[in-house]
C-alpha positions in Angstrom: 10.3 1.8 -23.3 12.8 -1.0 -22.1 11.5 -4.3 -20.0 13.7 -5.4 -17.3 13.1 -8.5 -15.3 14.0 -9.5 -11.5 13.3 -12.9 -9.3 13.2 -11.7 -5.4 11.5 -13.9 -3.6 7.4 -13.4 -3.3 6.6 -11.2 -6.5 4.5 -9.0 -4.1 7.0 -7.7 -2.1 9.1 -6.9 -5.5 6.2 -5.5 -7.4 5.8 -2.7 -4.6 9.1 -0.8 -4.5 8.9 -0.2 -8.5 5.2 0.7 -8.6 5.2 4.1 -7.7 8.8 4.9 -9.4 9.2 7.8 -11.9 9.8 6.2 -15.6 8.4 3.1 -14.4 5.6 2.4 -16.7 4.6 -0.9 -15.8 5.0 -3.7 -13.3 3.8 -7.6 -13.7 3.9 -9.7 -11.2 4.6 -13.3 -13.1 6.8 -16.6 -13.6 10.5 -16.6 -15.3 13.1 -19.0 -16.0 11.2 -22.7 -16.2 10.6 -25.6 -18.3 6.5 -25.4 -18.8 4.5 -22.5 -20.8 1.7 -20.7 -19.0 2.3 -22.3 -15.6 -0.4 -21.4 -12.4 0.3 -20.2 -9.2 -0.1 -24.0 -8.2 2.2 -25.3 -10.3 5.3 -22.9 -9.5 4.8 -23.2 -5.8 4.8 -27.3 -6.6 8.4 -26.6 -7.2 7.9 -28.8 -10.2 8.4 -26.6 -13.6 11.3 -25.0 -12.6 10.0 -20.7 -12.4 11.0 -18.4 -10.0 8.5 -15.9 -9.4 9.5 -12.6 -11.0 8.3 -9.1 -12.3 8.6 -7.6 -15.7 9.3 -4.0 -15.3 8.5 -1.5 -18.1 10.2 1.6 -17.7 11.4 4.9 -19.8 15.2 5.0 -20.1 14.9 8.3 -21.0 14.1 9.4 -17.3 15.2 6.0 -15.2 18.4 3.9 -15.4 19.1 0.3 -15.6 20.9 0.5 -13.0 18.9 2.4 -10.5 16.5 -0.7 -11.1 19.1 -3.2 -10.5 20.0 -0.7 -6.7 16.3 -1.1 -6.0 16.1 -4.6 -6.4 19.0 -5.5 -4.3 17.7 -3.3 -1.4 14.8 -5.1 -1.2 16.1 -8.5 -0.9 18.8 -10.8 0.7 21.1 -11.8 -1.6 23.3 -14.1 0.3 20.5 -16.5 0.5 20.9 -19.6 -1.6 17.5 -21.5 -0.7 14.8 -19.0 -1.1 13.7 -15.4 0.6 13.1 -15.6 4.2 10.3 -17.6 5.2 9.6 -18.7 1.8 11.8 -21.8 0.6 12.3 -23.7 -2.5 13.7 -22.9 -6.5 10.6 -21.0 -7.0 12.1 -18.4 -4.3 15.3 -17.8 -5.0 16.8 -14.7 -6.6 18.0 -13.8 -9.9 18.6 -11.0 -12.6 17.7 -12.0 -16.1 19.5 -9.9 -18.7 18.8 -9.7 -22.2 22.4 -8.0 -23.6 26.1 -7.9 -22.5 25.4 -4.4 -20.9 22.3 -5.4 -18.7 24.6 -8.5 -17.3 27.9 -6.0 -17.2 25.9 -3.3 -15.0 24.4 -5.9 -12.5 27.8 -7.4 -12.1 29.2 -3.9 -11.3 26.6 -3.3 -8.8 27.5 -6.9 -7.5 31.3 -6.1 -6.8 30.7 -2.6 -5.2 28.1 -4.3 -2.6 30.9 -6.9 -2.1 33.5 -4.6 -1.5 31.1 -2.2 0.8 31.6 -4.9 3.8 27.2 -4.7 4.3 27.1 -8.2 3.7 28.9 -11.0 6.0 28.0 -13.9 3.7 28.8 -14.1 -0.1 26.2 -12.6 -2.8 24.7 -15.9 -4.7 21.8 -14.2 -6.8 22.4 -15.5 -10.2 22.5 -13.7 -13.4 20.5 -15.6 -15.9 19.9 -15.4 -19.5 16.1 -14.0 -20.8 13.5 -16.1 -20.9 10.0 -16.3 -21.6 7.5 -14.5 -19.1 4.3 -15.5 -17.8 2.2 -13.2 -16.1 0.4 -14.5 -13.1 -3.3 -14.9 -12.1 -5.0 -11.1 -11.6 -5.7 -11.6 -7.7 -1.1 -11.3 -7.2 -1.2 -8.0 -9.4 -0.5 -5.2 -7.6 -1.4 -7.1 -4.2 0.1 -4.7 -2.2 -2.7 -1.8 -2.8 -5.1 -4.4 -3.3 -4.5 -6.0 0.1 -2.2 -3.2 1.8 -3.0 -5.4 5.6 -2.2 -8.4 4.7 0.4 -7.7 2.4 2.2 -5.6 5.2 1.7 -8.3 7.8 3.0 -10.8 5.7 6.4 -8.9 5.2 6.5 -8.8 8.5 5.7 -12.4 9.2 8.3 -13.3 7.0 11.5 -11.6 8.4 11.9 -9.5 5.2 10.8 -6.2 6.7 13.1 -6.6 9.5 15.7 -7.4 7.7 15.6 -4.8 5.6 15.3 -2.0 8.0 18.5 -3.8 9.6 20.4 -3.5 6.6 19.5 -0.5 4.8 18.6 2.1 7.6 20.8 4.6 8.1 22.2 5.7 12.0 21.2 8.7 12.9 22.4 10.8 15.5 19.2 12.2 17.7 21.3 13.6 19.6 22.5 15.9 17.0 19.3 16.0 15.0 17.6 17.4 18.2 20.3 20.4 17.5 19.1 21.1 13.7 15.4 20.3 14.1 12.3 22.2 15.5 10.8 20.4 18.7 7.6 19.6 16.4 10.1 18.1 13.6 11.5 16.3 16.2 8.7 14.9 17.7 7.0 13.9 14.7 10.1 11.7 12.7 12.0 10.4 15.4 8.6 10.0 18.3 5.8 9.5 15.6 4.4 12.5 16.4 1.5 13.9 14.5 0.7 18.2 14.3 -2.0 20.0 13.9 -4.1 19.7 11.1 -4.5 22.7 9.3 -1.7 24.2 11.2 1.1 22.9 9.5 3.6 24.1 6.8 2.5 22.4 3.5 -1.4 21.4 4.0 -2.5 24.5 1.6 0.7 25.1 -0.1 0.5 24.9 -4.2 4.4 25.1 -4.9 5.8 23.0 -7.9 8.4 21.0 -6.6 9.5 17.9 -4.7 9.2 17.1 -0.9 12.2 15.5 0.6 13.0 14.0 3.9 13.6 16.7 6.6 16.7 14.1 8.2 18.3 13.1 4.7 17.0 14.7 1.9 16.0 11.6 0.2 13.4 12.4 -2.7 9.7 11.6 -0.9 7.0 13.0 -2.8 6.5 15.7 -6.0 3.9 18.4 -6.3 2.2 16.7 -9.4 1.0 13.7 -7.2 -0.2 16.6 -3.9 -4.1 16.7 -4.0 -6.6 18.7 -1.6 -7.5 15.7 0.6 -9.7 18.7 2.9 -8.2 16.6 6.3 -5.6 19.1 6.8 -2.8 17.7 6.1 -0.7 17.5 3.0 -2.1 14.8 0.9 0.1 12.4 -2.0 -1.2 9.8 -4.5 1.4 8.5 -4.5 5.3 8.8 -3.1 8.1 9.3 -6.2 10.4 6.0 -4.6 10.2 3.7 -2.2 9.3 4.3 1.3 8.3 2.1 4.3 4.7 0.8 5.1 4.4 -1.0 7.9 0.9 -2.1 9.8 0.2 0.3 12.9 -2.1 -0.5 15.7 -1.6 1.7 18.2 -4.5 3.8 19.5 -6.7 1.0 19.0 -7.0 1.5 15.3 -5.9 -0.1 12.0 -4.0 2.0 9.6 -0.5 2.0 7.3 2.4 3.9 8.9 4.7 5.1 6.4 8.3 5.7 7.4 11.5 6.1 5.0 13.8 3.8 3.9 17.3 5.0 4.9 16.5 6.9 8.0 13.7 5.6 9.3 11.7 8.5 10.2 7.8 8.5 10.7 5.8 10.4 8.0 2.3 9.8 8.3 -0.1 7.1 7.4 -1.4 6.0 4.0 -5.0 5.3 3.6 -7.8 3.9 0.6 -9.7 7.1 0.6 -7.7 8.9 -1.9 -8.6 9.6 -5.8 -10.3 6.8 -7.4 -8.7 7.5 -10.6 -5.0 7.8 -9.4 -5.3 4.8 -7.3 -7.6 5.7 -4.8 -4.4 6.1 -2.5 -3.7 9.0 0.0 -0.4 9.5 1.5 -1.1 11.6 4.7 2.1 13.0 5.8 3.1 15.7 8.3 4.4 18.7 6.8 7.3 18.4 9.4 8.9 15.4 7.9 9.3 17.5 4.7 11.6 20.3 3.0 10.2 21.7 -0.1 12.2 22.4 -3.0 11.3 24.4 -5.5 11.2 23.0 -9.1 13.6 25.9 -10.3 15.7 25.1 -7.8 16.2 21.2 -8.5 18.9 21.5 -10.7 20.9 23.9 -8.5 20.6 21.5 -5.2 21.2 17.9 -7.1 17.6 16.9 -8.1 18.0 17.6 -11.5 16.6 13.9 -12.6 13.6 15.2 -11.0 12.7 17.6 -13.5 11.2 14.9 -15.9 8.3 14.7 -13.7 7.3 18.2 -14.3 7.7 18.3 -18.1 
């Protein structure tokens, strides 16, 4: 097990896209980089001890990179923004890497240069690379807000322009057009109209394959076979996805619920709701089969998954 530790802005929306990663152990929602030991919530906001608020990742390098975590992190925040993240302003804010060997600082400085040289960003990258320091995990109520609070976290990242501006600079453009061509009219209807079949009329509700589900547009990595639970509503039913997807608060039809969509193309998948399995979260990912290809766990190697297998030894 290896720690790694990232600044992004509001440790709640940072703590989310690494929770439900394979290898990732554990993440900590907390306060890096300042001048005070065991500093509150209070105190860090008061801009007066110096912290940024930051999580502590532990994760298995045996089955995730370094640098996957350092990808992750910079698709989830803006990192040409000197004075904080979005609406949030201040020191306590702003973004940073902190690296505890030459190799740590070398890989997030590759991963710097590439996003330079991509074009994707108009303004220059200023999150800092910083050296280790001592971690202080904060108050119980911030960890793991996002499942704690899944409303008011979702509204918040909203409210603050960082949902937005992600889907602006990540999501992919995809040709409907073209897409109508390749999918099935239900397929279509369901990712690109948020659409929702049948229940219990639908490909993978029942279906007890070992293997991953990937996105039916991309074939982005969604959801494995070891997290799929009989959820009895009829649709195919996930405790969790495998990396980070979309959730986004959904009112339409006069109700309350958690859309989930993907990151790089956008498409709807279903809803996620707090009536899953107590002991795995008490999460369940309700997706529509049509927003998913199956692949086979024998076949993961063979079609470029083959990082996948770890989850099924």
């Amino acid at each position: 097990m290896k720690n790694a530790y990232f600044a992004g802005g509001c440790f709640w929306c940072i703590v989310d896209p690494y929770s439900s990663m394979p290898g990732v152990e554990k993440v900590t929602a907390g306060y890096m980089g300042g001048h005070t030991e065991n500093p509150t919530y209070e105190e860090v906001c008061s801009e007066t001890t110096g912290h940024k608020e930051a999580v502590e990742i532990v994760y298995d390098e045996s089955l995730l990179s370094y640098e996957k975590l350092v990808e992750v992190f910079f698709k989830n925040i803006d990192p040409t923004d000197p004075g904080g993240q979005f609406a949030d302003r201040g020191t306590s804010y702003q973004t940073a890497i902190f690296t505890d060997s030459p190799a740590e600082k070398e890989a997030v400085q590759r991963h710097i240069k590439a996003l330079e040289s991509s074009g994707r960003f108009k303004k220059p990258i200023v999150t800092e690379i910083l050296d280790m320091a001592p971690f202080y995990p904060a108050e119980d109520h911030h960890q793991m807000y996002h499942l704690k609070n899944p409303f008011h976290y979702q509204a918040y990242k909203k409210g603050s322009g960082r949902a937005d501006y992600l889907k602006e600079t990540w999501s992919m453009k995809i040709d409907k057009e073209a897409m109508k061509k390749k999918l099935t009219k239900r397929q279509f209807n369901v990712v690109f109209e948020n659409g929702t079949e049948p229940p219990f009329e639908n490909e993978y509700h029942d279906f007890k394959g070992e293997g991953i589900y990937v996105d039916i547009v991309t074939g982005d990595p969604l959801f494995s076979s070891t997290d799929k639970f009989d959820s009895g509503s009829g649709w195919p039913s996930f405790t969790k996805p495998i990396q980070p997807i979309e959730e986004k608060l959904d009112t339409s039809h006069g109700m309350r619920r958690i859309e989930v969509r993907t990151k790089a193309s956008d498409i709807h998948l279903g809803h996620v709701f707090e009536d899953g399995p107590a002991d795995k979260g008490g999460l369940r990912y309700c997706i529509n089969s049509a927003a998913l290809r199956f692949i086979a766990k024998e076949d993961l190697e063979k079609e470029g998954y083959k990082e996948y297998l770890a989850l099924f030894e």
